[in-house]
C-alpha beads as a LAMMPS data file, in Angstrom:
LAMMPS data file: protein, C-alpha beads

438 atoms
437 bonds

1 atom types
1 bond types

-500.0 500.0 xlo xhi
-500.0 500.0 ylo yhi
-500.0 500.0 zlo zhi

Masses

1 110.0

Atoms # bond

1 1 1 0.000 0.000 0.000
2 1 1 1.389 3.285 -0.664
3 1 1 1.352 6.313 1.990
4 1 1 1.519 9.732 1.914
5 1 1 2.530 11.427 5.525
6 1 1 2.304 15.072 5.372
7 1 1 4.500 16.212 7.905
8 1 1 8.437 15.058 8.634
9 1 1 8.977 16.425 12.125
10 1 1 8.873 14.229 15.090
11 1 1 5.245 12.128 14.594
12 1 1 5.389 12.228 10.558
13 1 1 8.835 11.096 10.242
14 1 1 8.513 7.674 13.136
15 1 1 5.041 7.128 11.572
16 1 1 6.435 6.746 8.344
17 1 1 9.737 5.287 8.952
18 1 1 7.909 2.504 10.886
19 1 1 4.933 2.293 8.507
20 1 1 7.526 1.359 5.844
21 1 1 9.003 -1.106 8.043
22 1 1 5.850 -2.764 8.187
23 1 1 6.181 -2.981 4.595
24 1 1 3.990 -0.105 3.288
25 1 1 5.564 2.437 0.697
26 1 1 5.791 5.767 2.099
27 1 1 6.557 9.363 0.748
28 1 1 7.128 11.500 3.742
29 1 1 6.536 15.093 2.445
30 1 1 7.570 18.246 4.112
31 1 1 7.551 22.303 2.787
32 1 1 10.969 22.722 4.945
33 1 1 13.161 22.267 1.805
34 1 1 16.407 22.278 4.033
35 1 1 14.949 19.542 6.067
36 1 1 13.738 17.095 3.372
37 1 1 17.461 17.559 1.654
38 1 1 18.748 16.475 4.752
39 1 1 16.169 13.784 5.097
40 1 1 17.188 12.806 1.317
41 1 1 21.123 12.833 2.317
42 1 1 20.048 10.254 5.494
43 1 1 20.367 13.283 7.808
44 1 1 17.511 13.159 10.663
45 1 1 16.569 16.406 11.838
46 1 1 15.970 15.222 15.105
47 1 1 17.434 13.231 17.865
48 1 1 15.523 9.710 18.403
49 1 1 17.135 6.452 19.315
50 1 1 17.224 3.724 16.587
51 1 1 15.700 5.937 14.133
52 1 1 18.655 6.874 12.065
53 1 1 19.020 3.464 11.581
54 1 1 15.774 2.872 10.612
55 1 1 15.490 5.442 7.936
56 1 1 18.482 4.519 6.141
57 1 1 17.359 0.830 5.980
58 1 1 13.806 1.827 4.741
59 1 1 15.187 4.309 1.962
60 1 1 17.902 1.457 0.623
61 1 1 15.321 -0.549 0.482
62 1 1 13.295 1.747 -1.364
63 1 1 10.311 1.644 0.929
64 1 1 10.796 5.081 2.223
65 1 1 11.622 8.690 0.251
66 1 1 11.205 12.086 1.070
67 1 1 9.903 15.394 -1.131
68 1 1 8.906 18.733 -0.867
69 1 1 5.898 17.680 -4.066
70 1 1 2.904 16.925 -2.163
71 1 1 0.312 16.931 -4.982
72 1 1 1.874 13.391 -6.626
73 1 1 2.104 12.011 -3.533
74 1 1 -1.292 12.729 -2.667
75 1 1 -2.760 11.624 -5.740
76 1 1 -0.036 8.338 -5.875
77 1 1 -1.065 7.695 -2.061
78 1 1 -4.023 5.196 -0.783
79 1 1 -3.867 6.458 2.353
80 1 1 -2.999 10.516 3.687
81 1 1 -1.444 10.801 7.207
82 1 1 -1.728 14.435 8.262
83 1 1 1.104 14.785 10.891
84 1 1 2.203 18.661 11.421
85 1 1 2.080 20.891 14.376
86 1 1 -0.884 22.235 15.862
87 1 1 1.056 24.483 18.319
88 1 1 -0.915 26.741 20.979
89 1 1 -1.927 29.879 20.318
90 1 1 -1.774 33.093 22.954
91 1 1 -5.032 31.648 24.420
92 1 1 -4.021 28.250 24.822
93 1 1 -6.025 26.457 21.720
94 1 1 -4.224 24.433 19.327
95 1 1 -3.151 26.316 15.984
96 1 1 -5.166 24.041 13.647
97 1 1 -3.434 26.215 10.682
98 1 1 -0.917 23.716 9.470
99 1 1 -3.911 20.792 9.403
100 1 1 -6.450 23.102 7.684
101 1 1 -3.341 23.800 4.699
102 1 1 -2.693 20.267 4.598
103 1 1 -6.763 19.423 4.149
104 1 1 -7.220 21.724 1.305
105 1 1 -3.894 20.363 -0.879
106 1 1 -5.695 16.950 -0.343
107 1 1 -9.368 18.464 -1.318
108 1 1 -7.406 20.191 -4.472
109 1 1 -5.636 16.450 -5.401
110 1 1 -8.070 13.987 -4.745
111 1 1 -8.964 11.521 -7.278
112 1 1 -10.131 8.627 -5.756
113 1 1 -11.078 6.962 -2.868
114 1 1 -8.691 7.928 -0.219
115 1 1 -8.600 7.875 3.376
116 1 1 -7.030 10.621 5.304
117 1 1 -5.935 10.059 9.032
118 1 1 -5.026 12.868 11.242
119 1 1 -2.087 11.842 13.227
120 1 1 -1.829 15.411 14.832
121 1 1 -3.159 16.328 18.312
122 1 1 -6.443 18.062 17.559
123 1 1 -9.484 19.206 19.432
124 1 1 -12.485 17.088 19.117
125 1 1 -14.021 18.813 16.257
126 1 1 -11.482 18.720 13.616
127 1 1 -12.224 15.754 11.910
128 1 1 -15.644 16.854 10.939
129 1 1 -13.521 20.076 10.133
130 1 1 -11.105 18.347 7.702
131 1 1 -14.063 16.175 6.309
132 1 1 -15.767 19.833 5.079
133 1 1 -12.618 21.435 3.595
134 1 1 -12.202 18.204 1.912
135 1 1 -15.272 17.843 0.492
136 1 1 -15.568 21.475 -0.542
137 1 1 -12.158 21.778 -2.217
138 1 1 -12.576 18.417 -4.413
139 1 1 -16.151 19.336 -5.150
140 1 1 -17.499 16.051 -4.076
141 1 1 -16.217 14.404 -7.290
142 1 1 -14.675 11.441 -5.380
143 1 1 -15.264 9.541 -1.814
144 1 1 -12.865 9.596 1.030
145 1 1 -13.498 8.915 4.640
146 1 1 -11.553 11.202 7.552
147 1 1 -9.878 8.805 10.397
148 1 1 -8.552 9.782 13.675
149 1 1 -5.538 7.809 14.536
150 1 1 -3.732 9.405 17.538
151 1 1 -0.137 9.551 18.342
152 1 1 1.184 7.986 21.720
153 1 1 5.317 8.123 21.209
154 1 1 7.767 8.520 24.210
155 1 1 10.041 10.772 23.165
156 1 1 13.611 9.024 23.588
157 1 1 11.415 5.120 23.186
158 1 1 9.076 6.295 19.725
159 1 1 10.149 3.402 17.558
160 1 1 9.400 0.458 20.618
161 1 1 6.047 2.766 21.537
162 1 1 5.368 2.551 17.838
163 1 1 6.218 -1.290 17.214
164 1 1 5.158 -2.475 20.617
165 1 1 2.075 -0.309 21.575
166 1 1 -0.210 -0.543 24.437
167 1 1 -3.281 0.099 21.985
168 1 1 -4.198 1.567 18.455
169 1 1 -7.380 3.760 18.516
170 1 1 -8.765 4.235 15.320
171 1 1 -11.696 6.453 14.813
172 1 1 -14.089 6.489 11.849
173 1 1 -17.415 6.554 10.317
174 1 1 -17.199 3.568 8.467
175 1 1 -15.990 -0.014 8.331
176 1 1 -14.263 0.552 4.650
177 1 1 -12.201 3.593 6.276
178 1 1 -11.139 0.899 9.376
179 1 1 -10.192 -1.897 7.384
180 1 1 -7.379 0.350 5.308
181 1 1 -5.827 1.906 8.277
182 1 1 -5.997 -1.991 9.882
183 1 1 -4.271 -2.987 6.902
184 1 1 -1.261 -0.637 7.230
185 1 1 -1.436 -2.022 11.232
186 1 1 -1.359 -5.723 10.000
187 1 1 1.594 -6.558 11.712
188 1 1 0.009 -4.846 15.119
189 1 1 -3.303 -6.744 14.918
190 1 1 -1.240 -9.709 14.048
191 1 1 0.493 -9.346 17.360
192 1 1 -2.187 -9.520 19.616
193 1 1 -1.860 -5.420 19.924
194 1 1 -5.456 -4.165 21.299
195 1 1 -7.320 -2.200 19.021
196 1 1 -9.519 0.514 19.952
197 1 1 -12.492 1.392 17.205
198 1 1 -14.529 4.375 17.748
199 1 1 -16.118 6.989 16.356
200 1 1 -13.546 10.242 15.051
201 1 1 -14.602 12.467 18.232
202 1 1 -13.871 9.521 20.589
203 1 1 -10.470 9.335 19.101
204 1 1 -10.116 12.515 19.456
205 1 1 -10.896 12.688 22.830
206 1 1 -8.605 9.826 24.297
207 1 1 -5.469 11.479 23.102
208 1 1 -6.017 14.649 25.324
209 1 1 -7.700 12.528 28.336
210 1 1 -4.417 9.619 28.439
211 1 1 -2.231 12.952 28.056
212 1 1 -4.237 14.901 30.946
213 1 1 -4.718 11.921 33.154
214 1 1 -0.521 11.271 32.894
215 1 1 -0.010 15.358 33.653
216 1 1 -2.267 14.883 36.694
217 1 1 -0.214 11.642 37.755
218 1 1 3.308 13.741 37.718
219 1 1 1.924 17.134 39.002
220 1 1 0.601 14.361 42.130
221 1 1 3.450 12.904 42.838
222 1 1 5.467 15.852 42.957
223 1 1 3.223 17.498 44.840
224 1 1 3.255 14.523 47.225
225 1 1 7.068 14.527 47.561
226 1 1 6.833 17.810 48.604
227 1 1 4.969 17.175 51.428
228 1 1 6.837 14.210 52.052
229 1 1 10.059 16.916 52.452
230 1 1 8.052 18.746 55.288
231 1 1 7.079 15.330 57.219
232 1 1 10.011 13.458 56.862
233 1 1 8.728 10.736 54.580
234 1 1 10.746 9.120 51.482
235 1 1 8.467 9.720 48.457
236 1 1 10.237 6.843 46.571
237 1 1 8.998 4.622 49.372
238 1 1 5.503 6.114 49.314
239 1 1 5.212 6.337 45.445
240 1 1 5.683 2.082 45.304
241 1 1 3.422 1.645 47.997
242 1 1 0.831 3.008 45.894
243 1 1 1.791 1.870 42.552
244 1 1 1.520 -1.856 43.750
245 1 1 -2.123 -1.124 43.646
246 1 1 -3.397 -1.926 40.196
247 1 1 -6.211 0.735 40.267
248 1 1 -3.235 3.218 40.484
249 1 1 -0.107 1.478 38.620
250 1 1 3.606 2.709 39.158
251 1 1 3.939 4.377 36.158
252 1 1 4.740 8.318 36.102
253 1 1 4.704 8.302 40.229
254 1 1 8.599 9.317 39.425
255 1 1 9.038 12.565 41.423
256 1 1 11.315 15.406 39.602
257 1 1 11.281 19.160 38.639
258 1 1 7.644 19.107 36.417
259 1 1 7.070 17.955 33.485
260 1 1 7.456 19.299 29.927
261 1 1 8.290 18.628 26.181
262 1 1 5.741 18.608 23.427
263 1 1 2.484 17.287 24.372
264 1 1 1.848 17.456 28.225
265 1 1 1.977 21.520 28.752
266 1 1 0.355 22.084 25.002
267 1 1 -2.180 19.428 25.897
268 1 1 -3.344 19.778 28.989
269 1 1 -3.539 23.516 28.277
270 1 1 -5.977 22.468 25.415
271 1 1 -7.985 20.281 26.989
272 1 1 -8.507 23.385 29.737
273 1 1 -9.747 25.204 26.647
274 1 1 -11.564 22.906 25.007
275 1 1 -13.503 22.507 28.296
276 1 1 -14.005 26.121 28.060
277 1 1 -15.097 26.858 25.008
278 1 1 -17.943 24.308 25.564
279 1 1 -18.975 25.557 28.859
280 1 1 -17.105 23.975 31.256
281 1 1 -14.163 24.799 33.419
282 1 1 -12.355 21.754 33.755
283 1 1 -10.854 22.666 37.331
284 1 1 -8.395 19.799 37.787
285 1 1 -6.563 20.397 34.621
286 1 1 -6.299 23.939 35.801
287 1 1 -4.985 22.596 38.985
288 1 1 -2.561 20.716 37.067
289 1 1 -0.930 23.486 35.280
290 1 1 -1.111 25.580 38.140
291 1 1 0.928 23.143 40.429
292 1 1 3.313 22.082 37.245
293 1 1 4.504 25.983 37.043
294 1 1 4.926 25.914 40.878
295 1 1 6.802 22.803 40.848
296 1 1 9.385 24.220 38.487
297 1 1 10.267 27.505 40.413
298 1 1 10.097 25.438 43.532
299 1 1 13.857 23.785 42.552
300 1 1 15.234 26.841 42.795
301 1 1 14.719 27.893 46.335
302 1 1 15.891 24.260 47.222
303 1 1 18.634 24.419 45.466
304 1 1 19.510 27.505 47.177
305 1 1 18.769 26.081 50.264
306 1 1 21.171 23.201 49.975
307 1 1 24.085 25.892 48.678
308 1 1 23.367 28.716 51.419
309 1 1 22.342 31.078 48.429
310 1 1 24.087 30.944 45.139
311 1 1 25.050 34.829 44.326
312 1 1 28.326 34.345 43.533
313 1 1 28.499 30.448 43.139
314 1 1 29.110 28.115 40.201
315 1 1 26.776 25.606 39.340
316 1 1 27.371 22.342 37.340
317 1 1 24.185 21.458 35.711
318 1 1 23.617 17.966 34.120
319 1 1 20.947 17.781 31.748
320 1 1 19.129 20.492 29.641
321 1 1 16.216 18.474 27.674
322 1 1 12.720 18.277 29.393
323 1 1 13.723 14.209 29.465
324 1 1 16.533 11.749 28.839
325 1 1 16.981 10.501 25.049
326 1 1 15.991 13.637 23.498
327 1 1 17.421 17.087 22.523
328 1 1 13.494 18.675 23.307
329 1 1 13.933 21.398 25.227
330 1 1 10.181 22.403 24.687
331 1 1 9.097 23.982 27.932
332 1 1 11.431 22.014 29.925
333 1 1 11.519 22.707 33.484
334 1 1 15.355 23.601 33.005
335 1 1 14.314 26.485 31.491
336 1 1 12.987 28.204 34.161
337 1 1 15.176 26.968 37.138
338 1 1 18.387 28.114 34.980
339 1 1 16.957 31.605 34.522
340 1 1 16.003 31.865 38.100
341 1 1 19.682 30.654 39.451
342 1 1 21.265 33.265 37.254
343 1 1 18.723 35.906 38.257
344 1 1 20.272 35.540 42.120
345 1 1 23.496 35.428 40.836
346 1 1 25.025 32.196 40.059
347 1 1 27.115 31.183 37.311
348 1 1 25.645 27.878 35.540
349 1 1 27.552 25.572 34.079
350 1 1 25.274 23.232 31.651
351 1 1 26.363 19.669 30.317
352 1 1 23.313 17.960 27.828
353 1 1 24.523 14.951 25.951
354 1 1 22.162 16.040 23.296
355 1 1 20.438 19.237 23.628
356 1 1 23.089 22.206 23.916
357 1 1 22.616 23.832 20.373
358 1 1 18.699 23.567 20.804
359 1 1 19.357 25.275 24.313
360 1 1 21.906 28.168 23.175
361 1 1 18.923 29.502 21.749
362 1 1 16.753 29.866 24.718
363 1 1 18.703 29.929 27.812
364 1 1 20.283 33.095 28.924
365 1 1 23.458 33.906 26.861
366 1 1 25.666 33.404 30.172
367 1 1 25.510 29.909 30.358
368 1 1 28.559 28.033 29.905
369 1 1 28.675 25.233 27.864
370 1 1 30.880 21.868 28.390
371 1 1 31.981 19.104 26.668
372 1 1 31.371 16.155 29.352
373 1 1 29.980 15.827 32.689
374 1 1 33.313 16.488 34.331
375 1 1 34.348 19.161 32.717
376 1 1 31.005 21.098 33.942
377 1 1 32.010 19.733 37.169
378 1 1 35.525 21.058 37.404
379 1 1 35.664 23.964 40.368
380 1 1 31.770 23.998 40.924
381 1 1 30.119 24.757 44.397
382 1 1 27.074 22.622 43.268
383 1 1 26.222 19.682 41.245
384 1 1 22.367 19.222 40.079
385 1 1 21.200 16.738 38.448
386 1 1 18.234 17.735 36.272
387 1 1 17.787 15.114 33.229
388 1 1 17.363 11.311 33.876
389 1 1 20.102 10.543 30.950
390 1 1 21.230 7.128 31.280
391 1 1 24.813 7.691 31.784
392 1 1 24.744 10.239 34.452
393 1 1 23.001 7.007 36.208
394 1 1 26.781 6.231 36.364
395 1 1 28.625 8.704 37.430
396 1 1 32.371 8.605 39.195
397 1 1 31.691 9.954 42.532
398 1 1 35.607 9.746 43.351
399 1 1 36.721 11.722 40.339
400 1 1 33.599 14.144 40.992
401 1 1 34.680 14.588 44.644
402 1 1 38.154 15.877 43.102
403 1 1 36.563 18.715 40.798
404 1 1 34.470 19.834 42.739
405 1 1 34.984 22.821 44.927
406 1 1 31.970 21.714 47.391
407 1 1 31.079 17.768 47.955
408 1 1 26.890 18.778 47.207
409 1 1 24.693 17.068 45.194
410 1 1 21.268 18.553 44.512
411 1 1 19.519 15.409 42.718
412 1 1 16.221 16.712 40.821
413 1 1 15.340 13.284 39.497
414 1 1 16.017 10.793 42.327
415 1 1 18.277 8.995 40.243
416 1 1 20.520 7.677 43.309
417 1 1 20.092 5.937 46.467
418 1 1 20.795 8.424 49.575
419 1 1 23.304 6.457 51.440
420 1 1 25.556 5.100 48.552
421 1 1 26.439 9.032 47.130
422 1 1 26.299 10.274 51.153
423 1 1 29.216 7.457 51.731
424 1 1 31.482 8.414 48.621
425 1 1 31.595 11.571 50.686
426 1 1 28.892 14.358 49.249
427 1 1 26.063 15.987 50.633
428 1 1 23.190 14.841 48.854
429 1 1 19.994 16.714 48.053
430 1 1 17.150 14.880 46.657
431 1 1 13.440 15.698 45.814
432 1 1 10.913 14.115 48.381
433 1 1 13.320 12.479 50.626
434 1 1 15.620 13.356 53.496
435 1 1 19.303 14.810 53.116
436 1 1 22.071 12.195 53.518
437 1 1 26.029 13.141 54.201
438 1 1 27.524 15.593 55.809

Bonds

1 1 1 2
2 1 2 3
3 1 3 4
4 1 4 5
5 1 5 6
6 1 6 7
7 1 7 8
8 1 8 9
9 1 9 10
10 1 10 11
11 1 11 12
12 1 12 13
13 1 13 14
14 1 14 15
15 1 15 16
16 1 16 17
17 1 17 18
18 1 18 19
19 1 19 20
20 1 20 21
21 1 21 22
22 1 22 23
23 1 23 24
24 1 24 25
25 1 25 26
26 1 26 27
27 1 27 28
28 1 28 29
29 1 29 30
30 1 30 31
31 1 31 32
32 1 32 33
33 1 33 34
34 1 34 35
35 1 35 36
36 1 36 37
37 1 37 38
38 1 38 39
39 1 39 40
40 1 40 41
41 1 41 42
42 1 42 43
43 1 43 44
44 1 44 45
45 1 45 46
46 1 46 47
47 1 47 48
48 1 48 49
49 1 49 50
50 1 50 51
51 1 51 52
52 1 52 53
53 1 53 54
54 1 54 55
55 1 55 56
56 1 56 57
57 1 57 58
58 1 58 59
59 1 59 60
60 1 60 61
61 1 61 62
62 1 62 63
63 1 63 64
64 1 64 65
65 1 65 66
66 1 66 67
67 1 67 68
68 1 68 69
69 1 69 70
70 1 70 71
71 1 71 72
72 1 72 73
73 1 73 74
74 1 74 75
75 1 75 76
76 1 76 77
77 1 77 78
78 1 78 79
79 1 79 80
80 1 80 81
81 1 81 82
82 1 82 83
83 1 83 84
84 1 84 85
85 1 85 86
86 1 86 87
87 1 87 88
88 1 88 89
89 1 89 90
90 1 90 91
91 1 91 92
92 1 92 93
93 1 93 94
94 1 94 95
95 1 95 96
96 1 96 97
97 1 97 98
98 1 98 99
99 1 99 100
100 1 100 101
101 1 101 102
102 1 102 103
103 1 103 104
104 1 104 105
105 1 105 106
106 1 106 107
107 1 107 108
108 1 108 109
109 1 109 110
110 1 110 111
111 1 111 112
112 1 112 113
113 1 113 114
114 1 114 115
115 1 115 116
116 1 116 117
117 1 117 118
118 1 118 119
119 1 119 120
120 1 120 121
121 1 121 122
122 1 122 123
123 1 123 124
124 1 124 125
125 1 125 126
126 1 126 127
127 1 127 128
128 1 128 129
129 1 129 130
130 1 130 131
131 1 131 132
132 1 132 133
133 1 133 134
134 1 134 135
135 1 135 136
136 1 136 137
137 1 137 138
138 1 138 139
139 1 139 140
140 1 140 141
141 1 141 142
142 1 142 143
143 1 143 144
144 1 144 145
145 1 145 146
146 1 146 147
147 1 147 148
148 1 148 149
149 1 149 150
150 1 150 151
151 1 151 152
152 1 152 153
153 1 153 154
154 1 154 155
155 1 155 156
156 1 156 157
157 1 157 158
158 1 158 159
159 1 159 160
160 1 160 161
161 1 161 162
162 1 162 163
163 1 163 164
164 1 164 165
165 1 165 166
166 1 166 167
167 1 167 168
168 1 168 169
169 1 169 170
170 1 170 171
171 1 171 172
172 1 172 173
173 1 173 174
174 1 174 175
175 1 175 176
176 1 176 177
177 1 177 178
178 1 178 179
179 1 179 180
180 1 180 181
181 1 181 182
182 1 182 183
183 1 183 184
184 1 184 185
185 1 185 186
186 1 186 187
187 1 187 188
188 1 188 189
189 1 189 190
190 1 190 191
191 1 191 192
192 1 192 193
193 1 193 194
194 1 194 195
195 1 195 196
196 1 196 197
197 1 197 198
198 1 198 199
199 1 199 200
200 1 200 201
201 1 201 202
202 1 202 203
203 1 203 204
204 1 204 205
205 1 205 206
206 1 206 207
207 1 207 208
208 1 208 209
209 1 209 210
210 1 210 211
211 1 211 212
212 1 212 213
213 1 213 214
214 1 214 215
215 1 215 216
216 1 216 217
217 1 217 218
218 1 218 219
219 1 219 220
220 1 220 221
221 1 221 222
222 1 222 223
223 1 223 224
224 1 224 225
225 1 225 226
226 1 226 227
227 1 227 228
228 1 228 229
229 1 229 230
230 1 230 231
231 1 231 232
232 1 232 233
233 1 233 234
234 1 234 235
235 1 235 236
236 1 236 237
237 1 237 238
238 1 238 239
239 1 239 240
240 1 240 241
241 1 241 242
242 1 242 243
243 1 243 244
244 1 244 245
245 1 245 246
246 1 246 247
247 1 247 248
248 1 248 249
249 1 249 250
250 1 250 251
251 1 251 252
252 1 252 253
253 1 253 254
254 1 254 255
255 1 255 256
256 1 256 257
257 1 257 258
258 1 258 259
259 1 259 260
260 1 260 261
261 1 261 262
262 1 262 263
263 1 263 264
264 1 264 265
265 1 265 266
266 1 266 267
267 1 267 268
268 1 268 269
269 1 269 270
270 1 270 271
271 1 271 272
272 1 272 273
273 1 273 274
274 1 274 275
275 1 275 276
276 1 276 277
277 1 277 278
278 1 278 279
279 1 279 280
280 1 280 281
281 1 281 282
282 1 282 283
283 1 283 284
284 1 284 285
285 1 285 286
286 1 286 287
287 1 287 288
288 1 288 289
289 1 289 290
290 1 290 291
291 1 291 292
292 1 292 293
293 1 293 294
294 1 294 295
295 1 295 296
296 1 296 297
297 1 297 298
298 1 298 299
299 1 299 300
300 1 300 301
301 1 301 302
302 1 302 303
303 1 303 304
304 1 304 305
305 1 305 306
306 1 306 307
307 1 307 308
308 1 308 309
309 1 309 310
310 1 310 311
311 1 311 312
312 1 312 313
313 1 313 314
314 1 314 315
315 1 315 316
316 1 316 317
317 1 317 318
318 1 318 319
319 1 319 320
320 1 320 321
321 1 321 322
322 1 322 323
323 1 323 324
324 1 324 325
325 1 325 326
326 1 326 327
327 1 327 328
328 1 328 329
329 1 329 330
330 1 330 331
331 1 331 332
332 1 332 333
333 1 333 334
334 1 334 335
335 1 335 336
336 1 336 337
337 1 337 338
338 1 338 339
339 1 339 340
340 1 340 341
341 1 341 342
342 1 342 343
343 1 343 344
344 1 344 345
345 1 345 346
346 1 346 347
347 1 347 348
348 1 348 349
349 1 349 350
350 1 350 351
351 1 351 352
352 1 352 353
353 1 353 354
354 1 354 355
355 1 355 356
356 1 356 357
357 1 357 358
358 1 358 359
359 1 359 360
360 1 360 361
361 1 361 362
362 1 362 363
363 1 363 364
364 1 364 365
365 1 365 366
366 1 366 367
367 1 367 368
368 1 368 369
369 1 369 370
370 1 370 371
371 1 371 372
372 1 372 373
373 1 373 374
374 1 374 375
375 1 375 376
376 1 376 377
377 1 377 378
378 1 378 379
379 1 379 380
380 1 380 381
381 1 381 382
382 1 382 383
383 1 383 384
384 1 384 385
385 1 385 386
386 1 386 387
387 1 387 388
388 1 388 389
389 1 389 390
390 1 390 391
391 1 391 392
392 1 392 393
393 1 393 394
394 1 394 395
395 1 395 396
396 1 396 397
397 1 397 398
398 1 398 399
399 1 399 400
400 1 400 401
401 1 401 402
402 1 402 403
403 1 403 404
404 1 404 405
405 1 405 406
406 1 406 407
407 1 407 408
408 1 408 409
409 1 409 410
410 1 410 411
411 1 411 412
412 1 412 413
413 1 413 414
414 1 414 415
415 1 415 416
416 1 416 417
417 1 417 418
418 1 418 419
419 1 419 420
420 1 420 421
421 1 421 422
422 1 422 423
423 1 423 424
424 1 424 425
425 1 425 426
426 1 426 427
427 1 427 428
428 1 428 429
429 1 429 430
430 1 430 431
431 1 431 432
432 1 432 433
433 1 433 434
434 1 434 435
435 1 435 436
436 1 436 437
437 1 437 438
């Protein structure tokens, strides 16, 4: 079956890379020129484990191309993924711009049954949107159905989230529209993968619920290690006591700093307005991106807590991305503490393995770059961890103890047990649990 996916950013280009490992043949189109040269060249544009790879073995084997001609590939294509931004505007609804653009090109180069399947977050609504430019730009001359298939990728995990799902929802008015995008699934269903049908606004719907639901699971926690600071509980204790119970589950019960990237803050924030706009306030979504923003300032009173104030103080920050395995830096709770540290004075320091030349362009100019974890370290009063990269899960305490100017560890992510950096000599600082060392 060949597939057109409008859209080579971060959903278009793992949809279609791992659509054409399923076998389909895919044109991933794209009106950043730059971007699909690069794409052409075997460049990727964006930092995603295993998907590099991927590309290159799709595109030798001539399953997988890239172009900046959408109208061929519409009219070549059985099947139309739209996958492009829907950003949020000042109010906090999603910019359905990019996905009304996309729907008229298909309207203006339909000719033939097609089915087009919105892969971008969208308010419930937009299907029936995309259906009408559709309709009204081909002139009704041919049939097509509209599907919503949402998007659940992990940043730093979007190839095993795409091959090894938890579900597929697939929404659609009729059965001839669910059989094609079950089809291009066939190795999913084949696997036993749960599928979800429903109708479009359903689908719709469960993308900003899961992604609400998760925000109100972090924003918990965190709140909950907070208050586990002020009586002296371990939150890491308390968060696996209640995970055990399978109404709650142990997933994203992971204190840390707030959360961030692409789809929780734009999400939740449109789900708030969606809510709105129909007559509702939805009151614990507003709770959760109240608490979120107050989580994020709140690391930087404890950070200069644990340093006795940090005017005039270096600080040796690990991590810059909102997450590990990604160079996002999309409203990453980084962002915030960094500017707040260098407000009261300190010098920071900043080690990312992958997102430094995303971050030059939105952290104050001061910052000082490094090349490695220990050179960010060398003559710091302060080491905080702030990104749960793998490798600073490893980290020579002995060699740190030596750069460092002051033995202090602020941990943000709770990626070490108290006692075991406390005995290699530091004073350790950790979020929801009690200090350790001296």
């Amino acid at each position: 079956m060949k597939i057109c996916v409008v859209g080579s950013g971060y959903v278009g280009l793992v949809t279609g890379t791992c659509l054409a490992e399923f076998g389909m043949t895919v044109t991933g189109v794209d009106k950043d020129a730059a971007k699909i040269a690069a794409l052409q060249r075997g460049e990727i544009p964006i930092y995603e484990p295993g998907l590099e790879e991927l590309v290159e073995k799709n595109m030798k084997q001539g399953r997988l191309s890239f172009t900046t001609d959408l109208a061929p590939a519409i009219r070549e294509a059985r099947g139309v993924f739209i996958a492009v931004g829907t950003p949020p505007l000042p109010d906090g609804r999603a910019d359905l711009s990019f996905v009304r653009q996309v729907a008229e090109l298909i309207g203006d180069n339909l000719n033939g049954y097609k089915v087009v399947i919105n892969k971008s977050t969208v308010p419930v609504g937009t299907g029936q949107m995309v259906e009408t430019v559709v309709r009204e730009r081909s002139g009704g001359d041919h049939e097509f159905a509209v599907v919503s298939n949402p998007e659940f990728l992990r940043e730093g995990s979007a190839i095993e989230d795409f091959m090894h799902p938890d579900r597929v929802v697939v929404g659609a008015k009729t059965q001839r529209a669910v059989d094609v995008v079950l089809e291009m699934y066939a190795p999913l269903k084949a696997a036993g993968v749960p599928f979800v049908i429903s109708n479009v606004e359903s689908a719709e719907m469960i993308k900003y619920a899961s992604n609400g639901f998760l925000a109100t699971k972090i924003s918990f926690i965190n709140e909950v290690a907070e208050l586990c600071e002020r009586v002296g509980a371990d939150v890491d204790v308390v968060a696996r006591g209640m995970g055990l119970d399978n109404r709650i589950g142990p997933k994203f019960l992971h204190p840390g700093p707030g959360f961030g990237g692409s789809c929780f803050p734009k999400d939740t924030l449109a789900v708030a307005q969606i809510a709105e706009e129909h007559g509702m306030s939805f009151e614990l979504i507003d709770a959760v991106l109240s608490v979120n923003e107050r989580i994020k300032r709140r690391m930087i009173p404890k950070i200069e807590e644990a340093m006795g104030g940090v005017a005039g103080k270096t600080i040796a920050l690990l991590g810059l991305a909102f997450k590990g395995d990604t160079d996002d830096m999309r409203e990453s709770p980084t962002i915030p503490i960094v500017e707040g540290l260098i407000a009261h004075g300190a010098t920071v320091r900043a080690f990312d393995p992958a997102a430094m030349e995303v971050a030059r362009g939105l952290l104050p100019e001061s910052v000082v770059y490094c090349d490695d974890t220990y050179e960010t370290a060398r003559g710091a009063d302060c080491l905080v961890i702030a990104t749960e990269w793998n490798q600073f899960r490893a980290l020579e305490f002995d060699r740190l103890l030596e750069l460092l100017k002051t033995p202090l560890v602020v941990d943000l992510r709770n990626l070490y047990e108290p006692a075991r950096v406390a005995a290699a000599g530091f004073r350790y600082v950790s979020v929801g649990r009690s200090e350790a060392g001296a």
